[in-house]
C-alpha positions in Angstrom: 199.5 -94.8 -6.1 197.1 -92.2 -6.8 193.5 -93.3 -7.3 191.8 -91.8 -10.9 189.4 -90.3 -9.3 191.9 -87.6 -7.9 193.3 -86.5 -11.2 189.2 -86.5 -12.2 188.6 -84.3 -9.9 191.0 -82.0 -11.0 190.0 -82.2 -14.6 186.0 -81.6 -13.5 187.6 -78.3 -11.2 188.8 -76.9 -14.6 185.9 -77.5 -16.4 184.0 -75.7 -13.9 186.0 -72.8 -13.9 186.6 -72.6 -17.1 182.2 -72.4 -17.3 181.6 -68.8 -18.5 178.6 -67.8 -16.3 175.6 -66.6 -18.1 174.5 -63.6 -16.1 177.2 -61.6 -14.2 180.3 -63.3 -15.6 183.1 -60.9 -13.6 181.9 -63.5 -10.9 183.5 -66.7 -12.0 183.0 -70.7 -10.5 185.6 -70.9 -8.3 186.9 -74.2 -6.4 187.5 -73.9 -2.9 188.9 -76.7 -0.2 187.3 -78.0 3.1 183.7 -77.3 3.5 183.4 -73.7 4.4 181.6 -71.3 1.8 180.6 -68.0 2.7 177.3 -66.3 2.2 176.2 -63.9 0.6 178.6 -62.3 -2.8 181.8 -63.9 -0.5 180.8 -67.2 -1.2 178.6 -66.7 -4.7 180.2 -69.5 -7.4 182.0 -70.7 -5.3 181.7 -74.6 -5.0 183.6 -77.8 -3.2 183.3 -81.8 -3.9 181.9 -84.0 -0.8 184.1 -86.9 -0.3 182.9 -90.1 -2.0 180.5 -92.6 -0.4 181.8 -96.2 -0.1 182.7 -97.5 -3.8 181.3 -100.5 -5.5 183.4 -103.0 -6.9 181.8 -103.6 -10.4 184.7 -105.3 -12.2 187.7 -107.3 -10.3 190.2 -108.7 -11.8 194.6 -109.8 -11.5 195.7 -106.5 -13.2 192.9 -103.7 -11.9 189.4 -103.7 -10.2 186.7 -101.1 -11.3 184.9 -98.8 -8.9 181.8 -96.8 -9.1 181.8 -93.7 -7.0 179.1 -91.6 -6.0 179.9 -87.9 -4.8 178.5 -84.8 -4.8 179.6 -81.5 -6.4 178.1 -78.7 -4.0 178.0 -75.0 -5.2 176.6 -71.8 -3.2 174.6 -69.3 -5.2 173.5 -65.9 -3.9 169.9 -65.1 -4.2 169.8 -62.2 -2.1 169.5 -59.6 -4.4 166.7 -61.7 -6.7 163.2 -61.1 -7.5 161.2 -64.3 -7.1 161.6 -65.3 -10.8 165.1 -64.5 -10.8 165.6 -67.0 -8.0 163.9 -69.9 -9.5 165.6 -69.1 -13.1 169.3 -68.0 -12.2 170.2 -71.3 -10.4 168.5 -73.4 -12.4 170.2 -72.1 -15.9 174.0 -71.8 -14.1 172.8 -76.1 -12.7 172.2 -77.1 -16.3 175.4 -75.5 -17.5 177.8 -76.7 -15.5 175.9 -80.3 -15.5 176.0 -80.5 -19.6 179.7 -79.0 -19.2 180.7 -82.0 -17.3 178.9 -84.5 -19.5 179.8 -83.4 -22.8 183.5 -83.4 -21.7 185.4 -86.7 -23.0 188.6 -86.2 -22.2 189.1 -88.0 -18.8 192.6 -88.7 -17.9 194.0 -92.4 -18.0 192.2 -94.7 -15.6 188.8 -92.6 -15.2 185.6 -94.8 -17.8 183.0 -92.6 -17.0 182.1 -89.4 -15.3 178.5 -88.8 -15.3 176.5 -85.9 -13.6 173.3 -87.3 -12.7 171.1 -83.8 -13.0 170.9 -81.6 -9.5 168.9 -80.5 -7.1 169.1 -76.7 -5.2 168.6 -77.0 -1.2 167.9 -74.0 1.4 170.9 -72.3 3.0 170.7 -70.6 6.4 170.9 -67.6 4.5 169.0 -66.0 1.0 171.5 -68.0 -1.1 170.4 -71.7 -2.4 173.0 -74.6 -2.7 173.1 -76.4 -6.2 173.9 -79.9 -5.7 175.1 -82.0 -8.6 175.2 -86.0 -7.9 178.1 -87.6 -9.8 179.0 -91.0 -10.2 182.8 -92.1 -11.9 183.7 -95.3 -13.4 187.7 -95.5 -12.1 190.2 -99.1 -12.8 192.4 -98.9 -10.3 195.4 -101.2 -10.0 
């Protein structure tokens, strides 16, 4: 059977892309699988979810246990053509919106308690472009 946390991660994938970017919005948030995001305007918006680290069991039970699981959300943002201020504000405005759109959302399919975006962070890229990393953590009973 298919764990919650698959079917989560398809509802959190359409509530990124369905995130109206403030500045720019021809560009949309778009999913993409494996790990390989291009630089510069090829990769920008475009994001990926890092496998979950090992689960913790906080409920066990005859019918269903419950597991918290921590992942990341990873996104690449082109800063090439930025002025300094652009580069600190860009990022950080697109980070907040997609991290309020994920945790004002309440309509998690069956199976899924809680998905929670735990702020983010931005990290260097070998190239002008930052990565916005999101930390999640989901609440799943699985039977």
């Amino acid at each position: 059977m298919t764990s919650p946390l698959a079917t989560a991660r398809a509802t959190m994938e359409t509530q990124i892309e369905a995130v109206t970017p403030p500045v720019d919005p021809v560009t949309p948030y778009r999913a993409i699988e494996g790990r390989k995001i291009l630089a510069g305007a090829s990769g920008h918006r475009m994001f990926r979810f890092e496998p979950p680290s090992a689960p913790i069991v906080s409920e066990f039970g005859a019918a269903l246990a419950v597991y918290e699981h921590q992942f990341e959300i990873r996104m690449r943002y082109r800063c090439d053509d930025l002025t300094f201020d652009q580069r600190f504000e860009r990022p950080l405005n697109e980070a907040v919106l997609i991290a309020s759109a994920l945790n004002d959302f309440s309509g998690w399919p069956a199976g899924v308690r809680l998905v929670r975006c735990d702020g983010y962070r931005t990290e260097e890229t070998e190239s002008a472009d930052v990565e916005i990393v999101w930390p999640m953590l989901a609440e799943t009973e699985e039977t």
